[in-house]
C-alpha positions, 0 to 999 in steps of 0.5 A, spaced: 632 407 400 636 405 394 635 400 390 640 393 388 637 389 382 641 382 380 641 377 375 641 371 375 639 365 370 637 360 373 633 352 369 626 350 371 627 343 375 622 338 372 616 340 378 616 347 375 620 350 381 627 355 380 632 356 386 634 363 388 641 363 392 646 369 392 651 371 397 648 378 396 641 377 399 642 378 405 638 374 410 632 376 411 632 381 407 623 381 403 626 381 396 621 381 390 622 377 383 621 378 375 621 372 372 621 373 365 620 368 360 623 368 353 617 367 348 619 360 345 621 357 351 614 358 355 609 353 354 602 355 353 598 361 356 596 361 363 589 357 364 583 362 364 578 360 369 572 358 363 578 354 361 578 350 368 570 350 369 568 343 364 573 339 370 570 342 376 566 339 380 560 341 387 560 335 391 553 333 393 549 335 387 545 330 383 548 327 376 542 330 372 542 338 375 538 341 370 532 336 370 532 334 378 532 340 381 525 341 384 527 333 386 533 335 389 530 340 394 524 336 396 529 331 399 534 336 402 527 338 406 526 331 408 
């Protein structure tokens, strides 16, 4: 299978999403994709999972965890 690659610069809309349209992809046709994004353009570094720990939250828990525990699965068997 041979192998076509294109180039095409394209602008980040403001959602953050890019547009491909070119009349040599064919339709339906699995494509893949290489972003490349230059240095100084890139805002930050992607969001590590520790960095997002702090902002969630388990529904259902008391506000005090650590203390109520024990309090906690008292009334869960009630």
């Amino acid at each position: 299978m041979a192998t076509t690659t294109l180039y095409q610069k394209m602008i980040v809309t403001a959602d953050h999403c890019v547009h491909i349209q070119n009349p040599q992809l064919p339709a339906g046709a699995e494509i893949g994709v290489v972003l490349i994004v230059g240095e100084t353009q890139a805002l930050s570094s992607p969001a590590t999972f520790w960095d997002q720990v702090p902002e969630m939250m388990v529904d259902g828990l008391p506000s005090d965890y650590s203390s109520r525990f024990e309090e906690y699965l008292r009334s869960e068997e009630a």
